[in-house]
Each structure stands twice: as C-alpha cells, then as structure tokens.
DRENKOLDO-279347 format. One line per field, with one value per residue (C-alpha): x, y, z; residue number from 1. Coordinates in Angstrom, 3 decimals. Layout:
N
east	(X;...)
north	(Y;...)
up	(Z;...)
n	(NUM;...)
This chain:
182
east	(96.200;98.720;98.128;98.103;99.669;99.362;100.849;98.661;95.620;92.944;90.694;86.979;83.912;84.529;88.281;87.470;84.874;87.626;89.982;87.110;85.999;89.249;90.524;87.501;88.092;92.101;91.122;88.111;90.918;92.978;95.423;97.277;96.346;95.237;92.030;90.706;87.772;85.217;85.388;83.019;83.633;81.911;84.875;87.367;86.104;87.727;91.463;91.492;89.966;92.750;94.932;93.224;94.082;97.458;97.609;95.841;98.718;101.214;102.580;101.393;101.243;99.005;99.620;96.484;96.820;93.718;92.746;91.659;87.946;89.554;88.604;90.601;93.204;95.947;96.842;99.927;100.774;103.780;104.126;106.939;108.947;108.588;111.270;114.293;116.523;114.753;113.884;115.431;113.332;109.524;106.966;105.007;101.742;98.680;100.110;96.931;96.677;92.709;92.652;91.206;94.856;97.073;99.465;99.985;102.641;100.894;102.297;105.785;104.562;102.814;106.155;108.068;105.793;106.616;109.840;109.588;107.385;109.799;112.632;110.592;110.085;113.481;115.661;114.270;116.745;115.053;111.471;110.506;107.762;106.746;104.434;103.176;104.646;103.386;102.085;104.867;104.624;108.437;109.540;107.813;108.941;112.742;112.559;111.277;114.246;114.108;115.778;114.723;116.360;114.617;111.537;109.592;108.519;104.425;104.103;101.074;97.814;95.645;93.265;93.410;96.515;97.491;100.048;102.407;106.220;106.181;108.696;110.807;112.299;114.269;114.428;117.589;116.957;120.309;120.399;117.549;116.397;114.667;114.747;118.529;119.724;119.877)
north	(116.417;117.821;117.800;120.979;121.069;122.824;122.750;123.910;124.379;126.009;123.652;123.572;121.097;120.529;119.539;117.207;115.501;115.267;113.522;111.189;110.070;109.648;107.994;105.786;104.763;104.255;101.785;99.735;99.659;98.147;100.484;100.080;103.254;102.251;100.306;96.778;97.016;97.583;100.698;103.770;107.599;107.485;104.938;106.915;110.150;109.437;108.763;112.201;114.101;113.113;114.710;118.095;118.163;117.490;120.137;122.611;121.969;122.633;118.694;117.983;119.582;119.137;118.553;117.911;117.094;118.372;117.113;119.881;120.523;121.071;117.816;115.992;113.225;112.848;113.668;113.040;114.674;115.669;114.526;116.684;115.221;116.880;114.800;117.351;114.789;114.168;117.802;117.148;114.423;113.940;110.984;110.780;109.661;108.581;108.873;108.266;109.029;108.308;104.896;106.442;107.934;105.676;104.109;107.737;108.925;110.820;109.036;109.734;113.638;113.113;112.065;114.913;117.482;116.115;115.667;119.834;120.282;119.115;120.615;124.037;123.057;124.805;121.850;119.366;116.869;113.630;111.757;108.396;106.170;103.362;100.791;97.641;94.588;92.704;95.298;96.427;100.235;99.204;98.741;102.309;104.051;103.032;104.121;107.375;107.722;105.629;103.256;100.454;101.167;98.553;96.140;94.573;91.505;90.045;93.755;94.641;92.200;93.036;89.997;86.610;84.711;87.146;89.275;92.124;93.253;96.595;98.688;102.055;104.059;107.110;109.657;112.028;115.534;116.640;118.093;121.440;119.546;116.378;112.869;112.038;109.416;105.903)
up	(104.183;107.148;110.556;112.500;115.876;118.757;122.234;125.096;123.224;125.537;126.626;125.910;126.142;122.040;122.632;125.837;123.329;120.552;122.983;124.529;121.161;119.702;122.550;122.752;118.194;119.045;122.330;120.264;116.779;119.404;120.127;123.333;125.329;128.890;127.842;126.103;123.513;124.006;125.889;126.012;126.495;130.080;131.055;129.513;130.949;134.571;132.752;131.151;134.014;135.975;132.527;132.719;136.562;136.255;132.990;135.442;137.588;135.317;135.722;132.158;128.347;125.752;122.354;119.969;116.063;114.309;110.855;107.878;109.326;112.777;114.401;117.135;115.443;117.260;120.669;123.139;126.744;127.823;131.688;133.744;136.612;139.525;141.582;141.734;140.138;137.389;135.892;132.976;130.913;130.711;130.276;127.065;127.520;125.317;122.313;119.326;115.987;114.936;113.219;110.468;109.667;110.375;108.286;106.659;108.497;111.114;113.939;112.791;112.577;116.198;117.628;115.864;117.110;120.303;120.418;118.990;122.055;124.992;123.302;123.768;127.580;129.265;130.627;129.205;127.249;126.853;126.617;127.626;127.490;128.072;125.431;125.719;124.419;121.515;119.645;117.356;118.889;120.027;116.867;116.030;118.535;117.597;113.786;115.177;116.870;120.417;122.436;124.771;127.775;130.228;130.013;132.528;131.930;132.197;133.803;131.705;132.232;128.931;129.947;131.725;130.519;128.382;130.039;127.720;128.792;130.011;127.569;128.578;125.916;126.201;122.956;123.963;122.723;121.630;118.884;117.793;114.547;114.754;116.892;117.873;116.449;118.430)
n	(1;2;3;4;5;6;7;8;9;10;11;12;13;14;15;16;17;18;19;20;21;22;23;24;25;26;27;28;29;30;31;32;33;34;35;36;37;38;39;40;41;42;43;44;45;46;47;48;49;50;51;52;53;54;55;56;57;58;59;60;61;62;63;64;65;66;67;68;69;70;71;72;73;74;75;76;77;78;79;80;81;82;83;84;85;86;87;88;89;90;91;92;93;94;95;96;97;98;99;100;101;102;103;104;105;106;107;108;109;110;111;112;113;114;115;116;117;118;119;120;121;122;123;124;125;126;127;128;129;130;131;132;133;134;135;136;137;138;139;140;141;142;143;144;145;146;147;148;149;150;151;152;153;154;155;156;157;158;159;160;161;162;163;164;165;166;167;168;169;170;171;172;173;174;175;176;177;178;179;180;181;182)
C-alpha cells in the first residue's frame, strides 16, 4: 500500500478529524510533535486551529498522506517566512506518519513529498526544522537528506528533569529530483 499525497487539500470537518486523531495516536505512540502522552483531541484542537489560521492566511501549506480507504496518515505543513530576508526557505512543521505505518517507509515518502512540495512553492530553496533531541528523528531526518546546522541545548522541557536539545536542520533544495545530498 502507497500513500497518496496532496498539497492544499480543501479542508473539511472529516480532514480536521483525520489530523486531530492522528495527531492525538502519533503524541500517545510517543512521537515528538508538540505534546506528552497522554493527550486528547480537545487539547490538540487549539494547536491546529492556530494551523488552519495561518493556512487561511496563506503563511502555511498543507500536505496530507492518505492511506488506500482515504483516511488521514500522514501529515506535515509547510510554514513560509514572511521576514523579507528570509523568503527563500520554509519551516516544516508536524511532521506524523500514523504509528500504525511506521517503520514502512512512509516517513521517508512524507519527507519526499515535501521536499516535492516546497520545491513547487516559487523561491523557495531550502527547508528546516527543528526535532527534539533524544529521539532518533535527527538521525532520520539526515538519511533523508538533512543537516544539523545548530542545536540548542536543554531547550525543550518534555517533563520535570527531563529536558531534550532543540535541533535545526536545513534540507537545501538544489537540485529538481529528490533531497540534496548532505
């Protein structure tokens, strides 16, 4: 089974479900997306409203992964700078592949379709993010094609005591076929 892909997908009460819920399975498998298990769709509701507003004002993309009965499995959003020196990367942002799935290569066919994505944005000639330390999304991240460019250190507080480096990675877009090469 493939993933299909789609950039921009119009937005309806289904999809915002599809995003809560699969949001809500990647946070309680303990994925690092912006929450500690156990966490609920009402709590993650607030997080991806403020998502749709900056989509409705054209600061962010959307790209969903559905599954082969159309469900929600993978998501990602594509962040643009609006700083006038800094037109020409974007953030990536809530990057999930539903637990369910991974380990099959969909997160290395999430990141493609993104990297696909921001090369279709006009002026746009690198990505970078930013994961949490102690995870092994680094490590990921850098066979998929990205660097660690900075880290900040104890930046991320995932619960008393136990505080994560903050890591930036930068994907240049250079070439028209695939992740550039680190």
């Amino acid at each position: 089974m493939a993933l299909t892909f789609e950039l921009d997908p119009s937005f309806s009460p289904e999809l915002r479900d599809g995003i809560t819920a699969l949001w809500a399975d990647v946070s309680n498998a303990g994925g690092a997306v912006g929450f500690v298990p156990p966490v609920i769709p009402e709590e993650i509701r607030p997080e991806l409203l403020k998502h749709l507003v900056a989509i409705e004002e054209g600061r962010t993309r959307l790209l969903v992964g559905r599954d082969e009965d159309g469900a929600v499995a993978a998501t990602a959003f594509l962040n643009l700078n609006t700083h006038r020196l800094m037109k020409h990367w974007l953030w990536l942002y809530t990057v999930m592949v539903h637990p369910r799935l991974q380990g099959k290569g969909y997160g290395r066919d999430l990141m493609e379709a993104a990297a696909d994505a921001a090369r279709s944005i006009e002026g746009i000639e690198a990505i970078r993010l930013t994961c949490r330390g102690g995870t092994g999304n680094d490590r990921f991240y850098a066979s998929c094609g990205y660097k660690e460019v900075g880290r900040v250190p104890d930046a991320i507080r995932v619960a008393p005591g136990d505080d994560r480096d903050d890591i930036i990675m930068l994907l240049p877009l250079g070439c028209a076929s695939g992740p550039a090469t680190p």
